[in-house]
VOMARRO-312132 format. One record per residue (C-alpha): residue number from 1; residue in one letter; x, y, z. Coordinates in nm, 2 decimals. Each point is the difference from the previous one (the first is absolute). Example, Ala and Ser with C-alpha at 12.3 -4.5 7.8 and 13.67 -1.06 7.14 Angstrom:
2
  num  residuo      px      py      pz
    1        a    1.23   -0.45    0.78
    2        s    0.14    0.34   -0.07
//
This chain:
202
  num  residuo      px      py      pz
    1        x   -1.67  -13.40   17.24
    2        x    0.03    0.17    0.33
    3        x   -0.13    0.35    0.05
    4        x    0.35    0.12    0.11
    5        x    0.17   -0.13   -0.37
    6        x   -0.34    0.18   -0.11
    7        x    0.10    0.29    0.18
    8        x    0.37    0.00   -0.13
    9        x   -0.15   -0.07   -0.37
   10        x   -0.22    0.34    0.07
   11        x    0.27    0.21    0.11
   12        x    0.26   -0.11   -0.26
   13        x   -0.29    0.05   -0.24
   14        x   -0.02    0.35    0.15
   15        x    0.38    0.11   -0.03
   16        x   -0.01   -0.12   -0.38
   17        x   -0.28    0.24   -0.08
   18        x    0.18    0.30    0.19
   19        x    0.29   -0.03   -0.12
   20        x   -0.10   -0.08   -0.37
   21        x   -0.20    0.33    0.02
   22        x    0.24    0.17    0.13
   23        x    0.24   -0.07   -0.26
   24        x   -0.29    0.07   -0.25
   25        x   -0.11    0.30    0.14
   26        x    0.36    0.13    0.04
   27        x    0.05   -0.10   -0.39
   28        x   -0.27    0.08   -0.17
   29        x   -0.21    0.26    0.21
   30        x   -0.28   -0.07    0.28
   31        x   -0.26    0.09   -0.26
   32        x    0.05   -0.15   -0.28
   33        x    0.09   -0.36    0.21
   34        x   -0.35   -0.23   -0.01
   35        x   -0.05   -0.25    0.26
   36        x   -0.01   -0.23   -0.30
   37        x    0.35    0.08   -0.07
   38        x    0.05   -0.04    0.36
   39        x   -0.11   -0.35    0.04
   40        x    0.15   -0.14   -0.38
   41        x    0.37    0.16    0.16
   42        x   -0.01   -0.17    0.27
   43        x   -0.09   -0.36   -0.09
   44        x   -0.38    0.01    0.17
   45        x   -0.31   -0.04   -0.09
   46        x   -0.27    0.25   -0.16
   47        x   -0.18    0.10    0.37
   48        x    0.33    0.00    0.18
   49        x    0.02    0.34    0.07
   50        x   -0.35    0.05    0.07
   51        x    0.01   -0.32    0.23
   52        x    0.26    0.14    0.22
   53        x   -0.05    0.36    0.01
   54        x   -0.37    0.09   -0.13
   55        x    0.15    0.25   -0.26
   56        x    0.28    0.18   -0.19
   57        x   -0.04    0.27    0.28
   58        x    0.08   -0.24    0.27
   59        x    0.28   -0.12   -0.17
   60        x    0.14    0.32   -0.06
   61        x   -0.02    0.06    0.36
   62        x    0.16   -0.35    0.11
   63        x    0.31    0.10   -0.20
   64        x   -0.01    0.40    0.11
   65        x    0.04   -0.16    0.38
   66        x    0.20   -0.35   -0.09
   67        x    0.31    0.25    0.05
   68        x   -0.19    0.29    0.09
   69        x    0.01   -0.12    0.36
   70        x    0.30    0.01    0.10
   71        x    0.05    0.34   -0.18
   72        x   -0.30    0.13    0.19
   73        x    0.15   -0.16    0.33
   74        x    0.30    0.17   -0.07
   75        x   -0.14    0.35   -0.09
   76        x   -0.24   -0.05    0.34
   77        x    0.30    0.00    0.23
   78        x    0.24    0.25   -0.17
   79        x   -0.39    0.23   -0.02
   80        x   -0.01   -0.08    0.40
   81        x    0.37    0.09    0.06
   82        x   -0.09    0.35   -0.13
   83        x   -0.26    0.04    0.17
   84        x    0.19   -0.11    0.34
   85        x    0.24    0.29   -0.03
   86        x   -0.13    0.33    0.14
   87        x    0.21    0.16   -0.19
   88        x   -0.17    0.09   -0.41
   89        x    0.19   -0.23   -0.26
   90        x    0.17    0.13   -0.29
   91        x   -0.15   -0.04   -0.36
   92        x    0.27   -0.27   -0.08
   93        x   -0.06   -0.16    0.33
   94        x   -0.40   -0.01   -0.11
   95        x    0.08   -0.15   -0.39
   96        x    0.26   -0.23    0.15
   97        x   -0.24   -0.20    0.23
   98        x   -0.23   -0.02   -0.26
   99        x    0.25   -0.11   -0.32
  100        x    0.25   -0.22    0.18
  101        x   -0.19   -0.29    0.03
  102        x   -0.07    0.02   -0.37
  103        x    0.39    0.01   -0.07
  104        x    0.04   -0.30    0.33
  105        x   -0.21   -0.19   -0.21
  106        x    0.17    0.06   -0.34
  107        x    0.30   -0.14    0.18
  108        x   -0.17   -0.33    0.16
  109        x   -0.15   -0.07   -0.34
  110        x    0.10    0.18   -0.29
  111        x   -0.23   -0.17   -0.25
  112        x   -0.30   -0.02    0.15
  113        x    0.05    0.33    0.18
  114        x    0.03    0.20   -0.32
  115        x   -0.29   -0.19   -0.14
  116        x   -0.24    0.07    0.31
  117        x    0.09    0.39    0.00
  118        x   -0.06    0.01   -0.38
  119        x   -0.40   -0.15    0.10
  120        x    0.04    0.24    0.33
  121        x    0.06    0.31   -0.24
  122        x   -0.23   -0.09   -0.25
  123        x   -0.30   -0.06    0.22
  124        x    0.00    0.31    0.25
  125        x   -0.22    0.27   -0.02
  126        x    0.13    0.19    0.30
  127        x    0.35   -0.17    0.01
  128        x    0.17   -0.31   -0.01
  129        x   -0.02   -0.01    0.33
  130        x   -0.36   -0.02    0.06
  131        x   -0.04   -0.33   -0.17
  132        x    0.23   -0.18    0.32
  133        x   -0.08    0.21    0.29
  134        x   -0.32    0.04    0.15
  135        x   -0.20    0.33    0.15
  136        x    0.14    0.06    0.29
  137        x    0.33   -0.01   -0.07
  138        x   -0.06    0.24   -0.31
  139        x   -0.12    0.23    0.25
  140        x    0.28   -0.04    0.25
  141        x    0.22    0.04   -0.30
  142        x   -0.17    0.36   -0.16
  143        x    0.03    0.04    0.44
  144        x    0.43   -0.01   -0.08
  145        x   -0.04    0.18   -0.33
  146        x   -0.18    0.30    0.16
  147        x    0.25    0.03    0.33
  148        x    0.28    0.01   -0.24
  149        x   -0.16    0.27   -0.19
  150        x   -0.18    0.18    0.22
  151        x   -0.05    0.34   -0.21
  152        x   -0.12   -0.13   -0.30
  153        x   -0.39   -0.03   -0.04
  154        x   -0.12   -0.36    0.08
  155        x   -0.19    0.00   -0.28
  156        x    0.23    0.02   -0.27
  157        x    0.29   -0.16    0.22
  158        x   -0.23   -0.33   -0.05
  159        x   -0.03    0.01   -0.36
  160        x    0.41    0.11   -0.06
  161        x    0.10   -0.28    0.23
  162        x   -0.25   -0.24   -0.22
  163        x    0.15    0.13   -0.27
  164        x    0.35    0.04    0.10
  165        x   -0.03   -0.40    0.10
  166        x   -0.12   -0.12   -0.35
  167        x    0.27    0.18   -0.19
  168        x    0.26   -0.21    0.28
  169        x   -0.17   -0.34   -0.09
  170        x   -0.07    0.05   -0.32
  171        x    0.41    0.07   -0.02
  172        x    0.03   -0.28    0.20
  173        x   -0.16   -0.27   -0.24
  174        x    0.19    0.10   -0.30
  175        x    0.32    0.02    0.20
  176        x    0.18   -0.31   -0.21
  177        x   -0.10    0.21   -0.33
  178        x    0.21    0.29    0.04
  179        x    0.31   -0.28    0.01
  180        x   -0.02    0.05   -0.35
  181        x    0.14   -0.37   -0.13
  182        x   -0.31   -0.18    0.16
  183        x    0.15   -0.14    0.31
  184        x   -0.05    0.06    0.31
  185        x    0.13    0.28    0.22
  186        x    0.27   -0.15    0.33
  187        x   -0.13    0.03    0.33
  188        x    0.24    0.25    0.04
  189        x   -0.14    0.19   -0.32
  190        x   -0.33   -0.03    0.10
  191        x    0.07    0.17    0.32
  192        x    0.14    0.26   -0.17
  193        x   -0.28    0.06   -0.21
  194        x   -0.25   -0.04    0.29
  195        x    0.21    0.31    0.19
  196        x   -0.05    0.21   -0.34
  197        x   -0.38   -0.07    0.04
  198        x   -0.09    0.12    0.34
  199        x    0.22    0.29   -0.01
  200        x   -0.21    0.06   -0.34
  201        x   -0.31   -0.05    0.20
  202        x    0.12    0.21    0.34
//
């Protein structure tokens, strides 16, 4: 076998274990989903997991960034457009650039959008957001939080917006639940409940 079918093999071997934990993870909960249960889901062998990623940890992070990307590409130039403007941004302006690639990507792909903020939600510590984006651009962020509200003490801006942001995704994830008859929301009804969250947040 040549080592580019080798290579293919490895990364289709790769994709199968994200996207089976990512289904688990989104079921069942990221703690109480074994790499074990991992590996029997998706068809592979005992060391699977281990083999390709070292650890449950590094798994985790594979799928946190196998979307998270483009969500963090996203946030990085709406965060930079902000910052651009000499003039403060509002509030709205601020939770927008950080939410709408969540909803963007709810709209590219529904299922394993909704699945991958459920893990994103369930995971953070200081937000869903910190999981996908990386130092920096957290602090360029809290940079647009703080010019929009410049009165407030930094201090306890930081820990409303951290807050503020979890109650949005944790909204976010269980969007197709308050449908009621267990389908999911339309585009255009998940919009609409996207616009009731960030004015909930600003």
């Amino acid at each position: 076998m040549s080592g580019t079918s080798q290579n293919r093999r490895g990364d289709s071997t790769h994709s199968r274990l994200v996207k089976t934990a990512e289904r688990l993870f989104a079921e069942k909960g990221v703690s109480t989903v074994s790499v074990r249960a991992v590996n029997a889901a998706a068809g592979l062998g005992a060391a699977s997991v281990h083999y390709h990623f070292g650890s449950k940890e590094q798994l985790l992070r594979a799928v946190a960034l196998d979307l998270g990307a483009a969500v963090a590409a996203a946030i990085h130039t709406n965060v930079d457009a902000l910052a651009a403007d000499p003039h403060p941004p509002t509030v709205d302006a601020v939770v927008r650039a950080v939410t709408g690639p969540y909803r963007d990507l709810l709209h590219r792909q529904r299922i394993r959008g909704m699945r991958w903020i459920k893990i994103i939600a369930q995971t953070s510590q200081a937000g869903p957001i910190d999981d996908v984006v990386d130092s920096p651009l957290r602090e360029a962020l809290l940079a647009q939080v703080r010019r929009a509200a410049p009165d407030a003490d930094p201090a306890r801006l930081e820990l409303r917006w951290a807050v503020s942001i979890m109650a949005f995704f944790q909204g976010l994830g269980r969007a197709d639940e308050w449908a009621g008859d267990g389908t999911r929301l339309s585009p255009d009804a998940l919009d609409r409940f996207y616009e009731d969250l960030v004015r909930f947040v600003v």
